[in-house]
Every structure is written in structure tokens, then in C-alpha cells.
C-alpha positions as CSV (number, residue, x, y, z in Angstrom):
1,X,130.2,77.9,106.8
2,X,127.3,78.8,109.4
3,X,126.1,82.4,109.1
4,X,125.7,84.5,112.3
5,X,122.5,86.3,112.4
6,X,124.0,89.2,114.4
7,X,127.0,89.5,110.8
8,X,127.1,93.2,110.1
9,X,128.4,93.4,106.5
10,X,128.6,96.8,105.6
11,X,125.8,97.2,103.1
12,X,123.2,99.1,105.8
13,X,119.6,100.2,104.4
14,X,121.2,104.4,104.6
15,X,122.6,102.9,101.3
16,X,121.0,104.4,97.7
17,X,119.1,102.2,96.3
18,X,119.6,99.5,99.7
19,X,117.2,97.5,101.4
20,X,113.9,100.1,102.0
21,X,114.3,101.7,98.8
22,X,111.5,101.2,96.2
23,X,112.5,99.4,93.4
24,X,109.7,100.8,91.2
25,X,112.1,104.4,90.9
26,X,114.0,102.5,87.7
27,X,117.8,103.6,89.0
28,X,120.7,103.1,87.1
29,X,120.1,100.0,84.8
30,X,122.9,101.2,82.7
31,X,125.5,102.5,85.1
32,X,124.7,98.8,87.1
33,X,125.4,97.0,83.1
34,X,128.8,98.6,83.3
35,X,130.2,98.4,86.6
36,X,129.1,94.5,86.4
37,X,130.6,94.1,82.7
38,X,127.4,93.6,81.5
39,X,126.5,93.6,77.6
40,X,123.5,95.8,76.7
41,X,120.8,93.0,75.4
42,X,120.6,92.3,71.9
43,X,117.7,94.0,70.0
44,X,115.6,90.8,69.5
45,X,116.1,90.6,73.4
46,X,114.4,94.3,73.6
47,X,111.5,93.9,70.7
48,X,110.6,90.6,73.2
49,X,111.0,92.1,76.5
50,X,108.6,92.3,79.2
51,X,110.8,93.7,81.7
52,X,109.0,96.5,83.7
53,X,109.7,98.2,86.5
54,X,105.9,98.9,87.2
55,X,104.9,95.2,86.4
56,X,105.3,94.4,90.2
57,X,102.4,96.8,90.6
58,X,100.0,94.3,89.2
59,X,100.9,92.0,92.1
60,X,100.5,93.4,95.8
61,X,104.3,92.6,96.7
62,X,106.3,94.8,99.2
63,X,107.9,97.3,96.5
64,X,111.0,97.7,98.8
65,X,111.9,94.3,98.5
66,X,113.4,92.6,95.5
67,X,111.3,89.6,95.0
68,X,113.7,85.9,93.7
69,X,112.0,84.0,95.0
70,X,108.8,83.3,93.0
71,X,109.2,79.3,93.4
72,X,108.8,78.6,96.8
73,X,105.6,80.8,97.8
74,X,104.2,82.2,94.2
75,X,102.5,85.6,94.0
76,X,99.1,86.4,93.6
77,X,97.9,89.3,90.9
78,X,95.6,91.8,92.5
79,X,93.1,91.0,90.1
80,X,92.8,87.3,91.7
81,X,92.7,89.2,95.3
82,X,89.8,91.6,94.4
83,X,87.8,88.7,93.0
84,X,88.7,86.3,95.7
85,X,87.9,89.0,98.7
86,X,84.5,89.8,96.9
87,X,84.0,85.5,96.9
88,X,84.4,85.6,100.8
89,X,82.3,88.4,101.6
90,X,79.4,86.5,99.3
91,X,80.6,83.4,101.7
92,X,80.1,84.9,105.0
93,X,77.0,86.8,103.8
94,X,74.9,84.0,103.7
95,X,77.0,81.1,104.5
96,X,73.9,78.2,104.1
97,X,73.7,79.1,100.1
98,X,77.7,79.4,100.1
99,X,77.7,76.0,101.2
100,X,75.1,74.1,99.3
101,X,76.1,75.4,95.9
102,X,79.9,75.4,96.6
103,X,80.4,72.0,94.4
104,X,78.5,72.9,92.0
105,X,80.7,76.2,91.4
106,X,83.9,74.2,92.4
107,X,83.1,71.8,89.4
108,X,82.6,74.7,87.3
109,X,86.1,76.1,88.2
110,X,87.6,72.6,87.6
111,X,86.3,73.0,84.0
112,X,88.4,76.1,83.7
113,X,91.6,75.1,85.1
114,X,91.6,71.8,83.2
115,X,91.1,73.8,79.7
116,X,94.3,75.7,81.1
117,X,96.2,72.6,81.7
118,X,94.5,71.1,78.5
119,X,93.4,68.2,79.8
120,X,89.7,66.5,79.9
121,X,87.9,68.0,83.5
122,X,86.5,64.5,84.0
123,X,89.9,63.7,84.8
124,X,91.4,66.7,87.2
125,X,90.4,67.3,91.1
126,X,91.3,70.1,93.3
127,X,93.9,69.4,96.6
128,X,95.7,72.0,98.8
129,X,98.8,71.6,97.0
130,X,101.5,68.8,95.5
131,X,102.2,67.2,98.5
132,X,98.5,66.9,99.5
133,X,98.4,65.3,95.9
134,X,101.0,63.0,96.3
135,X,99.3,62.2,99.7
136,X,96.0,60.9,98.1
137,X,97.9,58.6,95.5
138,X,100.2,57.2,98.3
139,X,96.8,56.9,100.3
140,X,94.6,55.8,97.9
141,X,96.9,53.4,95.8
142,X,97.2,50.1,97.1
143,X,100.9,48.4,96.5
144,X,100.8,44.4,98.2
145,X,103.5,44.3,101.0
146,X,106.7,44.0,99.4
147,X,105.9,46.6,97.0
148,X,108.5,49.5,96.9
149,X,108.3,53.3,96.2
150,X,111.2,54.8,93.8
151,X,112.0,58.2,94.2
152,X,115.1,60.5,93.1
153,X,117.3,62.1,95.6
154,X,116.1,65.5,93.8
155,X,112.8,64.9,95.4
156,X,110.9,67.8,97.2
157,X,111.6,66.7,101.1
158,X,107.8,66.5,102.3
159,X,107.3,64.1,99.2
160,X,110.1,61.5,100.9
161,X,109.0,61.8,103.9
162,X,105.1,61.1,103.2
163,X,106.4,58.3,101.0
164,X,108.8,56.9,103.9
165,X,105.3,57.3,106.5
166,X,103.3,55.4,103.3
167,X,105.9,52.4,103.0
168,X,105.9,52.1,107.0
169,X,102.2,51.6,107.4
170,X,102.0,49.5,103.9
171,X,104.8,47.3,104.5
172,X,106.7,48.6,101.6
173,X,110.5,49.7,100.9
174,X,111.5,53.0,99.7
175,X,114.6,53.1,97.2
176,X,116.2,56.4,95.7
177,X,117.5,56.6,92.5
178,X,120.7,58.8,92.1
179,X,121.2,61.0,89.7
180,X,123.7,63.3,89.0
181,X,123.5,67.0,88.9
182,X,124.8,67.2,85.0
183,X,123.2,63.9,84.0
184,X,121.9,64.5,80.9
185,X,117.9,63.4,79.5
186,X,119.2,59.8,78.4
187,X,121.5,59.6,81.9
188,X,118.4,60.2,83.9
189,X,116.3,57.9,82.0
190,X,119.2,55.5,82.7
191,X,119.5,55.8,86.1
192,X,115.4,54.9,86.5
193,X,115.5,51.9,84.3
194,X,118.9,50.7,86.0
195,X,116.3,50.6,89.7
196,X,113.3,49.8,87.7
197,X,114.7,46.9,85.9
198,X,117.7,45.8,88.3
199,X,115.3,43.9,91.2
200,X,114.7,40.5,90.9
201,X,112.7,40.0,93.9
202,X,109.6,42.8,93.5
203,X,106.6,41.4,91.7
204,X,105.3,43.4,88.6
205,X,102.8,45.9,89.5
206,X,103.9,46.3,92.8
207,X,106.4,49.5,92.2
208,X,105.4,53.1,92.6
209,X,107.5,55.6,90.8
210,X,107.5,59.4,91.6
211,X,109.2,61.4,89.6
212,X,109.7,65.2,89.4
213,X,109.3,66.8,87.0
214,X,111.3,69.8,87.8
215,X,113.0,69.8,90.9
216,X,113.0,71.5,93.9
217,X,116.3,71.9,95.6
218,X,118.3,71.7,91.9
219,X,115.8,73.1,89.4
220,X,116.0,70.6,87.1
221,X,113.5,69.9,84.2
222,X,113.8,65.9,84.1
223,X,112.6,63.8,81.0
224,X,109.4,62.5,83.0
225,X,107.5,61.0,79.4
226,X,110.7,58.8,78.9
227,X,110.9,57.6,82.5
228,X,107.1,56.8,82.3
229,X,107.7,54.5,79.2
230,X,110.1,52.7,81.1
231,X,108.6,52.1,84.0
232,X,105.2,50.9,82.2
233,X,107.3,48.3,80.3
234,X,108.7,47.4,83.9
235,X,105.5,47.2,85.0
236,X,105.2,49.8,87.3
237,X,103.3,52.9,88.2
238,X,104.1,56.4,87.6
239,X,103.5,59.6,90.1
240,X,104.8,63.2,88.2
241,X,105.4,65.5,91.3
242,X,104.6,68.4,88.5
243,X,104.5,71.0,91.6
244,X,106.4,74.0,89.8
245,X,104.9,73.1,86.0
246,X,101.9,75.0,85.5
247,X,102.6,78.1,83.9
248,X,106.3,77.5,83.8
249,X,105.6,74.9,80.9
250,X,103.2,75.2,77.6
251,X,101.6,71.6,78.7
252,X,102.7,69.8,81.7
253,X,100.6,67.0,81.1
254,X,102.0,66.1,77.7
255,X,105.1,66.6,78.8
256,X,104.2,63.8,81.5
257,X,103.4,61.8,78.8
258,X,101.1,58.9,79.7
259,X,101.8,59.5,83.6
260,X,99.2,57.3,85.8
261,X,99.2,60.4,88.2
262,X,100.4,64.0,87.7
263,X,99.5,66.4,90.5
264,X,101.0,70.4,90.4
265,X,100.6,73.5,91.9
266,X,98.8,76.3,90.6
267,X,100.0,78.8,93.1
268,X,104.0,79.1,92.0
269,X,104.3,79.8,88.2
270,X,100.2,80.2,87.4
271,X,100.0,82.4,90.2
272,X,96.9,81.1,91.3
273,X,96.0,81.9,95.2
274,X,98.0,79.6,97.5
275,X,95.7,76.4,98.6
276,X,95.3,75.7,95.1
277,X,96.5,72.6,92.9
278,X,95.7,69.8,90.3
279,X,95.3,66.0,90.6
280,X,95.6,64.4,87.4
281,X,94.5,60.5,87.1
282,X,94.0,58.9,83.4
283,X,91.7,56.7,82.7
284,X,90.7,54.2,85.2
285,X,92.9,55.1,87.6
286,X,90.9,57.8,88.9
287,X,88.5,55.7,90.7
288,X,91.0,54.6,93.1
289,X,91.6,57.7,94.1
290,X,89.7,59.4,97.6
291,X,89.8,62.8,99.5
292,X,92.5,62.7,102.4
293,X,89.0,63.9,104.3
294,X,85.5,61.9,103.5
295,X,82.6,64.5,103.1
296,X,79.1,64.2,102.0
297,X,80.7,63.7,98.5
298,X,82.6,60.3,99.6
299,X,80.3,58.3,97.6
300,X,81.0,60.1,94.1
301,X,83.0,59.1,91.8
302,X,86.2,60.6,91.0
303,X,86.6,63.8,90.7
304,X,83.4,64.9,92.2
305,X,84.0,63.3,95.3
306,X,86.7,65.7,95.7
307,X,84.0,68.8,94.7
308,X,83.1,68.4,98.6
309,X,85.0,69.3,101.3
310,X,82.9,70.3,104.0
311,X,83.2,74.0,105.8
312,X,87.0,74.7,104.2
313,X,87.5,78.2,102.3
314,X,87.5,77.3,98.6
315,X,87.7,80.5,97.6
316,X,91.1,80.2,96.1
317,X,89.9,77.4,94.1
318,X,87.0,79.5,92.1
319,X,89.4,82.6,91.6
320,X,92.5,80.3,90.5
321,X,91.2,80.8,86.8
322,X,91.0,84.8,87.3
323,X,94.7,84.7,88.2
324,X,95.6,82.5,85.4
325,X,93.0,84.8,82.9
326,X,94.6,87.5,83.9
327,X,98.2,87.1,83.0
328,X,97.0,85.5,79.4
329,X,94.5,89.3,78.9
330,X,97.7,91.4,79.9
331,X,100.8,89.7,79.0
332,X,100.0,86.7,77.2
333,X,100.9,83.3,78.9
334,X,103.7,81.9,75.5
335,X,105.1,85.5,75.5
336,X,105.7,85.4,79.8
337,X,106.9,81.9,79.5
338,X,109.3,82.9,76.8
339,X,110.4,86.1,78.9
340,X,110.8,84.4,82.2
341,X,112.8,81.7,81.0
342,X,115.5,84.4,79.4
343,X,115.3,86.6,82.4
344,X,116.6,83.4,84.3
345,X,119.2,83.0,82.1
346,X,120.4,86.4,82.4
347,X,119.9,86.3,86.3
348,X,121.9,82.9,86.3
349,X,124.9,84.7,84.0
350,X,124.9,87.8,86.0
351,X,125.1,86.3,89.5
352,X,127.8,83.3,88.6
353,X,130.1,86.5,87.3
354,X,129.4,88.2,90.6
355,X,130.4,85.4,92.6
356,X,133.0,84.0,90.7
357,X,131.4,80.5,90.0
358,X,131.6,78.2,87.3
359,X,128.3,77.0,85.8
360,X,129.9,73.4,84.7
361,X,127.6,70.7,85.4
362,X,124.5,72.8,86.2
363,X,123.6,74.0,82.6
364,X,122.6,70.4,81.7
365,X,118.9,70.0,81.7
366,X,117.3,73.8,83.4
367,X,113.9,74.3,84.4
368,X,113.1,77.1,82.3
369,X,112.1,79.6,85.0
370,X,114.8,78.6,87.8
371,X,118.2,78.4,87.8
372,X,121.0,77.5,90.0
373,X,124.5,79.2,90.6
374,X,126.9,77.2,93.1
375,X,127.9,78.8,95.9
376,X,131.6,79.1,97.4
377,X,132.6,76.4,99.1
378,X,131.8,75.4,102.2
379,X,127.8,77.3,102.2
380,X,124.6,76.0,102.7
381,X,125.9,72.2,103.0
382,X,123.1,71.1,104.5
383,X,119.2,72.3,104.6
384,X,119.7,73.9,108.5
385,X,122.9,76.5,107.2
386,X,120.9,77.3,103.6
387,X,117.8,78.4,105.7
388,X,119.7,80.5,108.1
389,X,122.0,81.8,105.3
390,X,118.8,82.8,103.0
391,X,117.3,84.8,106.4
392,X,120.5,86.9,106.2
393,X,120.3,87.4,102.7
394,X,116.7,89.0,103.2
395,X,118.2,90.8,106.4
396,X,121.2,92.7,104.7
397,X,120.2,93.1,101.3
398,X,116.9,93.1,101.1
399,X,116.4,90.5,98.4
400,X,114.3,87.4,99.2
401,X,116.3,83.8,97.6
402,X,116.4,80.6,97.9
403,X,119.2,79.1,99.2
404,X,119.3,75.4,98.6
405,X,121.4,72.2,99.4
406,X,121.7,69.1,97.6
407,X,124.0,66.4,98.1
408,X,126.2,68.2,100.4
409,X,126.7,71.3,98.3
410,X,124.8,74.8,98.8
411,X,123.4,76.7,95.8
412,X,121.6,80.2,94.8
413,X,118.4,78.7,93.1
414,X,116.8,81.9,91.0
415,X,113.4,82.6,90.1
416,X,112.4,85.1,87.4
417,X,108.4,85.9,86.9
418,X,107.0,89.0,85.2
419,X,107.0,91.4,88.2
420,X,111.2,90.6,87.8
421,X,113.5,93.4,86.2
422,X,117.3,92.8,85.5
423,X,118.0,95.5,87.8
424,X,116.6,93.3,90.6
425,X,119.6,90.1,89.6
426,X,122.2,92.9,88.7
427,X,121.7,94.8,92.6
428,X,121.8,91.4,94.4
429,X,124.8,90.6,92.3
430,X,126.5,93.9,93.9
431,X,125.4,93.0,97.3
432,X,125.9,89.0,97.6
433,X,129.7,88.8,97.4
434,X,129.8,90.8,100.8
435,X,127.2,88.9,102.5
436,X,128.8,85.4,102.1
């Protein structure tokens, strides 16, 4: 069901504690626990807890709105912000000596975000983000015509559609793999090696596979090392869309196993400024691999040729590590991870009570950050009615979600990072049922 934006639903920002108010003032945790039927947490729960209402001041988020939304857009710490501002104004004070050490200091950075993502920096190179990533391999990997590109239908949408725009020029065919929503680690390796292993008439080595690693629209956390093995025995190539892995896993590129390409954002989990992500390549196929735009570093080799990028504000690329430092010196990077991935949980638990939905089939194989919880019905059934119903979220509640459709069914898709409180899941939970 469509959503009209002019839908008054009662819940107007006069309301304590409603859409204005700061969230920072702590409220009524406990009251909230028990109107919702909410168990106090267990003590380990508490002796492990991060939750603080005052962690959001370490970000420069709007404090009267309840951010749950971290995966889509990220958030930046103000540390990153100071030293990225005090990077520009160095930039525009003398902009010739900006310019001609700039990938010299951009190779430096490299250095510090691959020690991060624990990989060799001989092997990483900046891009804008995982779809500018993907790009370059679909771009810079040559398939012969009658070649094909397999992709899941849990894929991020810009991914299929620059793969689709690759196959047309190339004279390849793009195939997607189904799998289900409660399909299991050996089900989805399954379903891969069924397509891999199931066509007669592709030649070996002509088969691109990209594979997410956790999805988008169903926040899934798929068994990417396993699907690798299989398609290296079937000959094929492997791409690990790894967008939202940084920071939300340990070590995204062992997890990847022996991927031939791995590219992720460093702007959603590792809160690194937005602009900023990883391209991975493994041994030699790195020097396939070109800048979407030639610069004066063209003739490089991989990754320096990506170190140059002409007049474009890199400034998010030398204070990515500053974010990443930051949340390591003041919260500890295993600790968040361990804290974000129960506070999901617990936003997942509170907001299926509060809308009455059963969890079957989408507790099978979570992200550890990002949940889903179905939605009635009838919602979101398609990508048009989740957008407009997630605007009137924002609008009468005063919570930023993601509202997401897959396979003709809309979902609540729920972040938790370290400026998140259970307060924030428990007040949506009491506003949601009334805005649906």
C-alpha cells in the first residue's frame, strides 16, 4: 500500500519526547522496557555495553533525530571532520604544492587503510566508492564475447545495472542467481555452483562472478570464501561487492577468501568520510586493472596509477585512517563490532514485537550490524512505495530507516552503530505501528 505524503497520523512533534526533541536528555529507558514488554538486559549484556546517550556527540548528527540508518550514508566522527577541514584549508592555501605532493601522501594513506583491512598496500587502491570499484573491474577486465556476468538477485541495484551497461558494450550475457531469503551457507553456495556449473555452452574463463558479501536490500552476510572455491574450480572469476564490510567485519578480505577482486566502502561501518573506498586485486590481477579517469599516473602500475587523479578533493582519502583511528583510541574496534551486532539484535527483537511480525526465514544468515523485520503486508512491494514510505517515516516520527524491497516484499532493514542507544529502537517501536 502507497503512502500519502499529506497522511496525518496522530503522533505530531507537541509530543514528549516526539520528533524535535533531543535524544541526548536519556528519558524513560525503563518505563519504555515495560510498556513494550521488554526484559531488562542481562548483566553480561551491561559489563559489555557501549550504549550511551552522549556517544552521538562524537559524531556531528542532528541530535533531534534518531539516526537507523547508518548503512546507507555512514557518519563521520568529528575528529575525521576537524582533520579533514584543516587538510582543505592546507589545499586551497597553496594549491600547486597540494597538488604535486598529493600521491605521494595518498600512497601513504593507502599504507594505513590496508594495515586496517590487513591486507599488503601493494595490493589496495583508492575509488569513490563500491560501485566505482565494481566499475573499474567490469571496465578493466576483459571477458571474450560470449562471456557472461553472474550476479544474485540480492545485488546492490547500481551494481546490476553497471554490469547489464558492461555485458551490452562487451557482448556478454548477464544471468542471476536466485537465492532464497532463508537459504542457508550450503543453500547459497548451492545455488552459485548449480549457474556456475549448469552451462554447457560458456568457455572456461570467460564468467565473471560478483557476489556480495552482505547485501543491501536483505542484509545478508553470504558465505563469499565458499562461492569463490567454487567458481575457481569452474573456472571463473570472482568480484566480492564487500561495500558494507569494513568495520562491520574483523577481516573482510579473509572472509573473501581467495576473491580475484574485493572492493568495499570505507564510509558505512568504518565511518570514514564519504568518497572513500578500497579496491582489492591479488596477485597478478592487479595489473589489469585502470582508473575510470587516465591522469598523469596512467602509466603506473597498479595501484599507483590510481595515486593520481588530477584536480579531485582527496581529502577524504588522507583523513579515512583518522576516522578509523579514532573509534579503535575510544571505543576499541572488536569491542564496537561486538556491541553493534547485539544492539541489532535487540533492535530486530524489539521492532518485530512492535509490529507483530514473525522473524521466520530472516534469522538465517544476518549481517551482523543490519537486520531485517518484515513488514505488513502489502508495504514497500516495490523500490518506488519503500522510498516514499521511508520519507514518511522521517516526516512523522522523526526517525531516519531504511525501507527496503526485495522480491516483491517490503522490509524495515535496521542499522545499529555506536552513536545508537536502545531507547532509539524502543521509541520507533511506539511510533511505527501508527505510521503504517
Amino acid at each position: 500500500m502507497a503512502v500519502s505524503p499529506h497522511t496525518v497520523t496522530g503522533h505530531d512533534a507537541e509530543a514528549p519526547d516526539g520528533p524535535g526533541a533531543d535524544r541526548r536528555d536519556g528519558d524513560t529507558l525503563a518505563t519504555r522496557r515495560a510498556q513494550n514488554g521488554l526484559p531488562e538486559p542481562e548483566a553480561d549484556d551491561r559489563s559489555n555495553d557501549l550504549s550511551d546517550p552522549k556517544n552521538i556527540e562524537d559524531w556531528a548528527l542532528d541530535t533531534r533525530v534518531r539516526h537507523l540508518n547508518h548503512g546507507s550514508f555512514g557518519a563521520v566522527p568529528r575528529a575525521a571532520i576537524t582533520v579533514r577541514q584543516t587538510l582543505r584549508e592546507e589545499m586551497e592555501a597553496n594549491p600547486d604544492a597540494w597538488f604535486r605532493q598529493l600521491p605521494d601522501r595518498i600512497a601513504r594513506a593507502r599504507g594505513d587503510i590496508a594495515a586496517f583491512l590487513r591486507v599488503p598496500a601493494g595490493h589496495l587502491a583508492f575509488v569513490p566508492n563500491a560501485s566505482a570499484g565494481v566499475s573499474t573491474v567490469l571496465n578493466s577486465s576483459v571477458l571474450p564475447p560470449g562471456g557472461r556476468i553472474l550476479l544474485s538477485d540480492h545485488g546492490y541495484g547500481s551494481v546490476a545495472m553497471g554490469a547489464r551497461r558492461a555485458a551490452a558494450r562487451a557482448g556478454l550475457r548477464v544471468e542471476t542467481v536466485h537465492v532464497p531469503l532463508d537459504a542457508d551457507d550450503e543453500a547459497v553456495e548451492s545455488a552459485f555452483a548449480r549457474a556456475l556449473t549448469g552451462d554447457g555452452a560458456t568457455p572456461a574463463g570467460a564468467t565473471l562472478v560478483i557476489v556480495d558479501q552482505i547485501t543491501s536490500p536483505t542484509a545478508r552476510l553470504f558465505p563469499v570464501a565458499a562461492v569463490v572455491r567454487r567458481a575457481h574450480l569452474a573456472g571463473a572469476r570472482v568480484l566480492v561487492d564487500g561495500a558494507h564490510a569494513p568495520g562491520m567485519l574483523a577481516d573482510p578480505l579473509a572472509h573473501a577468501g581467495d576473491a580475484d577482486f574485493w572492493t568495499g566502502n570505507l564510509h558505512k561501518w568504518a565511518c570514514a568520510p564519504r568518497g572513500t573506498a578500497a579496491l582489492v586485486a591479488r596477485g597478478p590481477h592487479g595489473r589489469e586493472l585502470t582508473p575510470l579517469t587516465d591522469s598523469w599516473g596512467a602509466q603506473e602500475p597498479f595501484p599507483a596509477n590510481f595515486d593520481h587523479q588530477g584536480t579531485l578533493d582527496l581529502t577524504s582519502w588522507l583523513s579515512a585512517a583518522d576516522a578509523t583511528g579514532f573509534i579503535e583510541a575510544r571505543y576499541g574496534w572488536d569491542r564496537a563490532r561486538a556491541h553493534m551486532s547485539r544492539l541489532a539484535g535487540l533492535a530486530q527483537a524489539t521492532l518485530a514485537r512492535a509490529l507483530r511480525q514473525d522473524l521466520t526465514g530472516v534469522t538465517v544468515g544476518e549481517a551482523p550490524a543490519m537486520r531485517l523485520v518484515p513488514l505488513p503486508a502489502g508495504l514497500a512491494t516495490e523500490p518506488l512505495c519503500a522510498a516514499e514510505l521511508q520519507r514518511h517515516i522521517a516526516r512523522e516520527t522523526g526517525c531516519e530507516t531504511s525501507i527496503t524491497s526485495w522480491d516483491g516484499r517490503g522490509f524495515l532493514r535496521l542499522s545499529a552503530h555506536l552513536y545508537n542507544t536502545p531507547e532509539d529502537y524502543e521509541y520507533l517501536a511506539e511510533l511505527l505501528p501508527g505510521c503504517l
